[in-house]
C-alpha positions as CSV (number, residue, x, y, z in Angstrom):
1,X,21.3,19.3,5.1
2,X,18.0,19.7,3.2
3,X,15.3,19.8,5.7
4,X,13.0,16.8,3.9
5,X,12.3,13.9,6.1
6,X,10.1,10.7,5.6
7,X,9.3,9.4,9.4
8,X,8.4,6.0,9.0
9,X,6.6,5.1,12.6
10,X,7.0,1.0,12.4
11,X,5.3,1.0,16.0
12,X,2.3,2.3,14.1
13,X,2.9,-0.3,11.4
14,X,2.6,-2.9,14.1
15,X,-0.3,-1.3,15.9
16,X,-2.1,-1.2,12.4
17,X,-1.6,-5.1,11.6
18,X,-2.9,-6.2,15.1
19,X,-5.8,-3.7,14.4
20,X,-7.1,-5.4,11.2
21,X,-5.7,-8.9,12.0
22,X,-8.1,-8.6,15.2
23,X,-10.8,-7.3,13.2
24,X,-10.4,-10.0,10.2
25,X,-10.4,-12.7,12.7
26,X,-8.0,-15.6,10.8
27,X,-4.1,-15.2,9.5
28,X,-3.1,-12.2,7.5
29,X,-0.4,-11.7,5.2
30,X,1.5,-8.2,5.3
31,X,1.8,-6.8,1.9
32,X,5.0,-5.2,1.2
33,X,5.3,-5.1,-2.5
34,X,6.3,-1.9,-4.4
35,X,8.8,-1.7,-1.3
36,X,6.4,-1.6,0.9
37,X,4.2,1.1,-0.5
38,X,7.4,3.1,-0.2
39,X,7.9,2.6,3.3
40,X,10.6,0.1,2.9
41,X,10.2,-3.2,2.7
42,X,12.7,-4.7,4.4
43,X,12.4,-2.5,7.6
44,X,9.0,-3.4,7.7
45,X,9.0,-6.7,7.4
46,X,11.5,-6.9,9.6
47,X,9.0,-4.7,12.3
48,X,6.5,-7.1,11.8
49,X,8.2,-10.4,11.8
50,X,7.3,-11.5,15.1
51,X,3.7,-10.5,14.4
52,X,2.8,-11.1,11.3
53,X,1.6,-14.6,9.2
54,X,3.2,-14.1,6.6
55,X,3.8,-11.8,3.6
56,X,2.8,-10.8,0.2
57,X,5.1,-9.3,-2.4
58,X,4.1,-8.7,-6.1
59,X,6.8,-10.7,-7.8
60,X,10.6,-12.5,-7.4
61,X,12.9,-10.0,-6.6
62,X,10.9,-8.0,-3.8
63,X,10.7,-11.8,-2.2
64,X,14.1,-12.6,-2.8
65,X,15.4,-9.3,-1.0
66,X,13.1,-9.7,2.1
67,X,14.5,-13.9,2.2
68,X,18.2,-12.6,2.1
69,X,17.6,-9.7,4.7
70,X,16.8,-12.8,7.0
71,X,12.8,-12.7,6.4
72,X,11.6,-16.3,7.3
73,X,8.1,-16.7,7.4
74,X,5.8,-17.4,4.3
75,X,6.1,-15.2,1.4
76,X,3.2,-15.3,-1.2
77,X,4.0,-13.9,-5.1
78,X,1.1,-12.4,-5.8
79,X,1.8,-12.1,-9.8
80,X,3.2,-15.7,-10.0
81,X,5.8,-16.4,-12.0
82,X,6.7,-14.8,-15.4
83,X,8.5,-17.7,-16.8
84,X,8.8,-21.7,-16.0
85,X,12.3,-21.4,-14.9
86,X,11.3,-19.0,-12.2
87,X,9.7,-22.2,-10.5
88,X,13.4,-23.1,-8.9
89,X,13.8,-19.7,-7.4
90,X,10.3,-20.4,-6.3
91,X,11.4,-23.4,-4.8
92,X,15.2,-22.1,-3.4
93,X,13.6,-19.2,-1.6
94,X,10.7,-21.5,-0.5
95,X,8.0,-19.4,-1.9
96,X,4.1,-19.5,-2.2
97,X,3.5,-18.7,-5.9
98,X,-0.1,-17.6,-7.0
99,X,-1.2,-19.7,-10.3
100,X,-3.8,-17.3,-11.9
101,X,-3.3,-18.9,-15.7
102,X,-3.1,-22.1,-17.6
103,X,0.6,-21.5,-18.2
104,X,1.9,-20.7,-15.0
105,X,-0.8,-23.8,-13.6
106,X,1.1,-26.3,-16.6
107,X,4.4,-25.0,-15.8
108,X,4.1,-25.6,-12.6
109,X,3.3,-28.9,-12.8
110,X,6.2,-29.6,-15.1
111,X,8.5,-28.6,-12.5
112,X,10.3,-31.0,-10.4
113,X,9.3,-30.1,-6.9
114,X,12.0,-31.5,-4.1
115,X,9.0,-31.5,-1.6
116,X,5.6,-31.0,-2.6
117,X,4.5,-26.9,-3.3
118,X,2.1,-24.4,-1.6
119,X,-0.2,-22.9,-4.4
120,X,-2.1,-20.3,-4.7
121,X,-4.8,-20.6,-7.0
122,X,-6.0,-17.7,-8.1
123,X,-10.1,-17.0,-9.8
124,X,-11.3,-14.1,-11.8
125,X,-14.8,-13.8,-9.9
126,X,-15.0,-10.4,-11.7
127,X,-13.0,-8.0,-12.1
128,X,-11.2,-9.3,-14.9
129,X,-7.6,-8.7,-14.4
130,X,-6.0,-12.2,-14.1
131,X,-7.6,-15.3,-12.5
132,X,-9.5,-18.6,-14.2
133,X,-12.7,-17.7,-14.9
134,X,-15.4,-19.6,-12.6
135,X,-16.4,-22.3,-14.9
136,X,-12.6,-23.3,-15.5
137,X,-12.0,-23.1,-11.6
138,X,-12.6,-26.4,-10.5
139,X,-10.5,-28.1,-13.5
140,X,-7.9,-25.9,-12.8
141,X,-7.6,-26.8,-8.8
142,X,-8.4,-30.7,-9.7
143,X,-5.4,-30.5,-11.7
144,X,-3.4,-29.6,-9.1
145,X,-4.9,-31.6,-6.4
146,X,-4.2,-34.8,-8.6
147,X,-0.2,-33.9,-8.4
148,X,1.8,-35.2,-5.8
149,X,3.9,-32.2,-6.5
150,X,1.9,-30.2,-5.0
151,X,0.6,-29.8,-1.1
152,X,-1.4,-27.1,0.2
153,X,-3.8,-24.7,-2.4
154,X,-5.3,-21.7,-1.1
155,X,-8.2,-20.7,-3.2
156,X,-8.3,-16.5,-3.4
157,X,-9.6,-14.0,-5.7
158,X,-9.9,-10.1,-5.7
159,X,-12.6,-7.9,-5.3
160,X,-12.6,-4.9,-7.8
161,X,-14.9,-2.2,-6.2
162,X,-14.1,-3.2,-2.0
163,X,-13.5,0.1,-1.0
164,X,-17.2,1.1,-1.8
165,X,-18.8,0.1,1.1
166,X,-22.1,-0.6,-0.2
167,X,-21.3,-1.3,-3.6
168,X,-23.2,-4.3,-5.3
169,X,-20.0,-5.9,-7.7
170,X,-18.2,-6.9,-4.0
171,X,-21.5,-9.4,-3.0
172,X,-21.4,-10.2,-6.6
173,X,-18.0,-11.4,-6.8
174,X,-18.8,-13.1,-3.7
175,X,-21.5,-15.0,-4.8
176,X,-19.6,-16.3,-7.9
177,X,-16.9,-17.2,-5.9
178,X,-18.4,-19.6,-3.5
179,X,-20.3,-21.0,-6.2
180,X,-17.2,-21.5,-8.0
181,X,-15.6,-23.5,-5.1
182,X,-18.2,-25.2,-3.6
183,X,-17.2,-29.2,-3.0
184,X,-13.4,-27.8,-3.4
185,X,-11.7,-27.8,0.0
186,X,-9.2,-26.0,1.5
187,X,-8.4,-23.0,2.9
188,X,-9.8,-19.1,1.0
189,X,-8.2,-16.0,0.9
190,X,-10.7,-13.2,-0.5
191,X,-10.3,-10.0,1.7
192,X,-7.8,-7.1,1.1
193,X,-7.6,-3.9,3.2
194,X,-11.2,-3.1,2.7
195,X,-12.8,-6.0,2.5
196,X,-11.1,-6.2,5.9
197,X,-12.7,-3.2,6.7
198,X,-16.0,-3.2,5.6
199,X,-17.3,-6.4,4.3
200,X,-17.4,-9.3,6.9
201,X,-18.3,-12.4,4.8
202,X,-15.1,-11.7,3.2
203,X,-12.5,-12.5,6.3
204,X,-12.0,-16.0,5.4
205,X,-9.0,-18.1,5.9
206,X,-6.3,-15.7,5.1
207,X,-6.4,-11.8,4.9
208,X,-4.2,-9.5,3.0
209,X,-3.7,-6.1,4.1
210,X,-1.9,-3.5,2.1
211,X,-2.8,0.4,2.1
212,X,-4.4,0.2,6.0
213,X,-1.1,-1.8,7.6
214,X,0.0,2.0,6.5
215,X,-2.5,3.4,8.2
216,X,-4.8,5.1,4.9
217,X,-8.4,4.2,5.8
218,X,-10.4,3.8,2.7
219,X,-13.7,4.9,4.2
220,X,-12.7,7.6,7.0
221,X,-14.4,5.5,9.5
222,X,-11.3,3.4,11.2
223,X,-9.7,6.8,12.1
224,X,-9.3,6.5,15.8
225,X,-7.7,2.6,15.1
226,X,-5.1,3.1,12.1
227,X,-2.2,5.2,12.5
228,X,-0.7,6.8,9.7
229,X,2.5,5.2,9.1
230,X,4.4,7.7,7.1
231,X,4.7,11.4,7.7
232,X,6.3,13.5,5.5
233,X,8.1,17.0,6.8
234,X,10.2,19.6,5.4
235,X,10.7,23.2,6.7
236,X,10.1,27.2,5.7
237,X,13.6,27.8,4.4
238,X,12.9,31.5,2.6
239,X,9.2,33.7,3.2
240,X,8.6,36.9,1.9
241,X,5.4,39.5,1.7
242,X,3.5,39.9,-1.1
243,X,1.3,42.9,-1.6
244,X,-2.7,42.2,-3.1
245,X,-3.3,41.3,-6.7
246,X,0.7,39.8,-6.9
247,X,0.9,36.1,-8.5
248,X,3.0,33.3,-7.0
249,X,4.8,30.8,-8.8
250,X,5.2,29.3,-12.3
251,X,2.0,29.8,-14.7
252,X,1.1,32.6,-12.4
253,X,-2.3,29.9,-11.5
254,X,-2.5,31.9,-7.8
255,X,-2.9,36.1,-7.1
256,X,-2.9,36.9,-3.3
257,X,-6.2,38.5,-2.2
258,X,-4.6,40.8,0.6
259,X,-1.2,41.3,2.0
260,X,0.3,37.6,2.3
261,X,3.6,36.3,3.6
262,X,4.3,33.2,1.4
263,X,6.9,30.3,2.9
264,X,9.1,28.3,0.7
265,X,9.5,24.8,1.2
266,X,12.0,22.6,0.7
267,X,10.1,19.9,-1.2
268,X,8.6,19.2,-5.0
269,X,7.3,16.8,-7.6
270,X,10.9,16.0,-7.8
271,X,10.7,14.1,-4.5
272,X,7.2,12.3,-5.5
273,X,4.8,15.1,-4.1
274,X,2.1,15.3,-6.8
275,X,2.5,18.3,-9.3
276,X,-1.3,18.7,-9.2
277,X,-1.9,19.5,-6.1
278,X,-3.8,22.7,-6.3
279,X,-3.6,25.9,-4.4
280,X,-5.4,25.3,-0.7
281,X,-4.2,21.8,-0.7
282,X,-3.7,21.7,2.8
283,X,-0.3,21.5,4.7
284,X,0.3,21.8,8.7
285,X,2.7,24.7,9.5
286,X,3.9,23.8,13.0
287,X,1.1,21.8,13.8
288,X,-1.6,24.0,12.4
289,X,-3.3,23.3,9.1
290,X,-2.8,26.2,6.3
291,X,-2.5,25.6,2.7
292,X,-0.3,25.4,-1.3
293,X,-0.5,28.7,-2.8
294,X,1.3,28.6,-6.7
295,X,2.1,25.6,-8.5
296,X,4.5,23.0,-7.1
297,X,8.1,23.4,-8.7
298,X,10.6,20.6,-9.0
299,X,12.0,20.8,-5.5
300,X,10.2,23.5,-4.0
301,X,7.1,24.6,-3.2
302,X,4.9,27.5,-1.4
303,X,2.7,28.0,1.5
304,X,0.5,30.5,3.0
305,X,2.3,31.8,6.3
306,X,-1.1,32.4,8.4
307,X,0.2,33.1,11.5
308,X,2.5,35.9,12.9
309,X,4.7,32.4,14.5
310,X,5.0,31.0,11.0
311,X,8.0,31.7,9.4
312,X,11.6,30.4,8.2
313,X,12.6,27.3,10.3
314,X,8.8,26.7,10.8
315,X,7.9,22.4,10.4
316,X,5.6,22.0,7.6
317,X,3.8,18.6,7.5
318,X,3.2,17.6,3.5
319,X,0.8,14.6,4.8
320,X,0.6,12.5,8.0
321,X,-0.5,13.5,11.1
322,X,-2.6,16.8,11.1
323,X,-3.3,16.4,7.0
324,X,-4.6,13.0,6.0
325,X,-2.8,11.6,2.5
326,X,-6.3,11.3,1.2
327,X,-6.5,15.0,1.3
328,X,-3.5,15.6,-0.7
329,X,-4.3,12.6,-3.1
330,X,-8.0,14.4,-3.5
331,X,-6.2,17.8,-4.2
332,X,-4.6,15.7,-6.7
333,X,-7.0,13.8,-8.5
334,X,-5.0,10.7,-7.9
335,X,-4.9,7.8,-5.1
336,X,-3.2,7.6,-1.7
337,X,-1.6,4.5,-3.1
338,X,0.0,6.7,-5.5
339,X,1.4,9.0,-3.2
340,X,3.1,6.9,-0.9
341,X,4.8,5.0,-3.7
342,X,6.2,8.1,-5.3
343,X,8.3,9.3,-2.0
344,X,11.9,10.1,-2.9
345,X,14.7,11.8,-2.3
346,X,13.7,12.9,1.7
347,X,15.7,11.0,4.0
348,X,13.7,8.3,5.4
349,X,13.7,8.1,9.4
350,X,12.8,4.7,10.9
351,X,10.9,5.2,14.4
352,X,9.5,2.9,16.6
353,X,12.4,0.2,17.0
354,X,13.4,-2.8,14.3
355,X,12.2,-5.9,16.0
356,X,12.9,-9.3,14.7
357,X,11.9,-12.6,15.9
């Protein structure tokens, strides 16, 4: 059997969500779109069902599959609805839709709700992706609150530039958010994982964590309190001992310096690890860090074998516990978001217990 795993650790998933919940101090949602970041969505919803508020999904069918696996508490869709007739579903699956235009807000209210509707209502307080502007806000929330259709509204934005700690656009979005709301009541939902993290006026009513519940710290500075989720692992299936001045690998992009025993690893952009990951991307070979020499092939890939212990059969860790995913994804020139979503192909191991409740 090919020697590619995906551990998914759901006791550090739960460790991570009582982390940030604690340190955001009001309910968080779990977000478990793009199936959970690739960890699986319903396993880890069902790992955090007993702990967890509630949940955030990007669209229908990622909430409809976590309602039939037997997921119970609230589910929020964070891109709405695509269509008016998607408001029954809504209402079948009893859903919290986000309204973040004037024709999901009218369709909405063209609906006819059994029991009156949780909305959230969603403002563009800069960084202009989807949300009412500020100065169409309060229309947009009055028109709901006039509706008997509709119950509960949540008023939440999203901040464009929260992982830069000190950046100037998060206070600014701030700002025009409160402004914005100010007479409207009701509960807020502002902060996402770093906002969590790293910018306290933003814990408001709810929280929404998504790449820290995995355990991926944003800033480096939550190390000792999240716990990397996912770890990926393969094995040294082949090695073999190059002389100096002998290339490695399509395109020829590495030469060994000196006399090098090279490991081949069962794993390549085939299964989602990134192509560009350069040579001395680092890897952990049996626990200790070495490094990518050549260019990552379709399902294979090479390492430098260090140490005289190193060889065929040895573990090699792509990312997780010894190698951070934000090394890899800065090797890459991508995201760890990225990353994590791309996993495929390795068998996925589920550790830590399924609890439900």
């Amino acid at each position: 059997m090919r020697p590619l795993v995906c551990e998914i650790r759901l006791n550090h998933l739960r460790d991570n969500y009582k982390f940030l919940k604690s340190l955001h101090g009001g309910k968080l949602l779990a977000v478990v779109k793009a199936n959970a970041y690739g960890h699986g969505a319903v396993p880890c919803a069902r790992a955090l069902h007993n702990v967890a508020d509630g949940f955030a999904v990007a669209f229908l069918e990622e909430a409809i599959e976590l309602r039939e696996a037997g997921v119970t508490k609230p589910i929020v869709l964070l891109e709405g609805v695509f269509q008016a007739a998607d408001y029954a579903v809504v209402q079948e699956y009893r859903l919290w839709p986000v309204v973040h235009c004037q024709a999901q807000l009218e369709s909405l209210l063209a609906f006819d709700w059994r029991e009156p509707a949780t909305v959230w209502l969603k403002m563009d307080s800069g960084m202009h992706r989807v949300g009412f502007f500020p100065h169409n806000y309060a229309a947009a929330f009055a028109a709901l609150r006039q509706s008997d259709k509709v119950g509960e509204i949540v008023k939440m934005s999203h901040f464009a530039c929260a992982d830069e700690a000190d950046d100037g656009i998060t206070q600014m979005q701030l700002d025009a958010f409160d402004l914005a709301c100010e007479g409207l009541e009701g509960a807020e939902s502002l902060a996402n994982s770093a906002a969590v993290m790293a910018h306290p006026a933003a814990r408001r009513d709810w929280g929404r964590a998504g790449l820290a519940l995995y355990g991926v710290d944003p800033f480096g500075a939550f190390s000792g309190s999240l716990k990397p989720v996912m770890r990926l692992k393969s094995q040294v299936f082949s090695e073999r001992v190059l002389q100096p001045h002998e290339p490695i690998g399509y395109g020829a992009s590495f030469y060994t310096k000196r006399s090098t025993r090279v490991g081949l690893v069962a794993g390549g952009y085939a299964d989602g690890y990134p192509r560009r990951a350069g040579n001395d991307t680092p890897v952990a070979i049996d626990g200790v860090r070495s490094r990518l020499i050549g260019r990552i092939s379709m399902d294979m890939l090479t390492v430098d074998l260090q140490q005289a212990n190193m060889g065929v059969g040895s573990e090699v860790e792509l990312f997780g516990d010894v190698v951070n995913v934000n090394e890899v994804a800065a090797a890459a020139g991508t995201v760890a978001y990225e990353i994590l979503c791309n996993v495929k192909r390795a068998r996925k191991i589920y550790l830590g217990g399924e609890l439900k409740g």
